[in-house]
C-alpha angles and dihedrals in degrees: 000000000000115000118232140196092213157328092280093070084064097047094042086094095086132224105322087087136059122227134188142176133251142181129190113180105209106216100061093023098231126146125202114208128203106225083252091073088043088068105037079065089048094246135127111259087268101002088120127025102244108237131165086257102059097044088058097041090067089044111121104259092235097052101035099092088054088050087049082060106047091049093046089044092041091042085056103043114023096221127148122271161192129184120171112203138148113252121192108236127226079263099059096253116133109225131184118234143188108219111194133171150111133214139265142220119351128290131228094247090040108264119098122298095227141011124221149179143072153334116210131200115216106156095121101040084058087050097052088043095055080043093061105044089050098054084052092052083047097062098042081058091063101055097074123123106264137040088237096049094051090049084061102047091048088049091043097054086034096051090027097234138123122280089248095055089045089054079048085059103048094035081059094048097055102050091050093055099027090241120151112232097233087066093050084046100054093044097054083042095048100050094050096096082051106052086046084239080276113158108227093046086047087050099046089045085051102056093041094053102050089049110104100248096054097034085058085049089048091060106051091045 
C-alpha cells in the first residue's frame, strides 16, 4: 500500500478519469456509493445494495487477495491509503482503479469507526499510457540496420512475437504472392512517419498489406 496525504493526489490525474465517493461504517458493515462509483462498477446509482461481498466479487481474480488486505489493514488502522487493482464491471469490462481513503472517529474495539474516501477510474490513463510506450517501441523498432530488419522488428512488437516467427511472416507472405521481402519491407518501413508509429494504425497497415490483394499491389508499385 502506498501511503497518501489525501484524496487530491488521486484526482490529480485530470479528466481523463472518473472518481467517486464512498463511505463503509464498520460496525454495522455498510457502504454508501456516489452514483460515480455506481457506475465505475457498470451499475445504475441504486440498482444493486453495495456490500463487502459484492465489491469483492467484481474485483479482478488476480488482485483480489491484495484488495482483501488493504481493506483489512485499512478496517484495523485506520491509516491512509491507496491500492490500484482491476475490478470486472457489471458488463463484463475489466477496468483498472485507484482505491484511496482513511479512516474516521474511534471505534468501539479501538480501530476507526468508518472508513472514507474514493474510488478512481483510471482505465484510460493506464491506456494512453501503454499507447504511448508502444509507439515508442515502435519506433525503436524501426531504427535497425536494414530495412528488412526493421520490417521484422515492427512486425515482431506489433504481432508480439519473436523476431524469428515475424521473419516467418513476412517470409510467408512473400512466397504466396511472389513479393520480394525487400518490397514488403520498404513499404512497412516506409509508412511508419505516416502512421505517427502509433500501434492501432500499424496494426490495421499491417494487416491490410499482408493481405494478398495488397501484397500483389505492393509488387507492381
Amino acid at each position: 500500500m502506498t501511503q497518501i496525504t489525501g484524496p487530491e493526489r488521486a484526482l490529480a490525474l485530470g479528466t481523463r478519469t472518473h472518481a467517486g465517493a464512498y463511505r463503509f461504517d464498520l460496525a454495522s458493515q455498510h457502504w454508501w456509493w456516489s452514483d460515480e462509483v455506481y457506475a465505475i462498477h457498470g451499475f445504475a446509482p441504486h440498482e444493486v445494495v453495495p456490500t463487502t461481498e459484492l465489491l469483492l466479487a467484481h474485483k479482478h481474480p488476480e488482485d483480489r487477495e491484495r484488495s482483501v488486505a488493504a481493506l483489512d489493514e485499512a478496517s484495523r488502522t485506520g491509516a491512509a491509503f491507496s491500492c490500484v487493482h482491476r475490478i470486472v464491471d457489471a458488463r463484463g469490462r475489466e477496468r483498472v482503479v485507484t482505491v484511496v481513503g482513511g479512516g474516521q472517529g474511534s471505534g468501539p474495539l479501538g480501530g476507526p469507526a468508518e472508513l472514507v474516501g474514493y474510488f478512481v477510474d483510471v482505465t484510460d490513463v493506464v491506456e494512453d499510457r501503454a499507447q504511448a510506450a508502444a509507439t515508442v517501441s515502435i519506433a525503436a523498432a524501426a531504427e535497425s540496420r536494414s530495412v528488412i530488419d526493421q520490417a521484422v522488428g515492427v512486425v515482431a512488437f506489433v504481432e508480439e512475437v519473436d523476431p524469428g516467427a515475424a521473419f516467418l511472416v513476412l517470409r510467408a507472405a512473400s512466397n504466396d504472392a511472389n513479393v520480394p521481402i525487400r518490397v514488403l519491407a520498404r513499404a512497412i518501413v516506409g509508412a511508419l512517419p505516416t502512421l505517427r508509429h502509433d500501434p492501432g494504425r500499424v496494426r490495421h497497415f499491417l494487416d491490410g498489406l499482408l493481405a494478398p490483394a495488397h501484397r500483389s499491389t505492393a509488387a507492381g508499385a
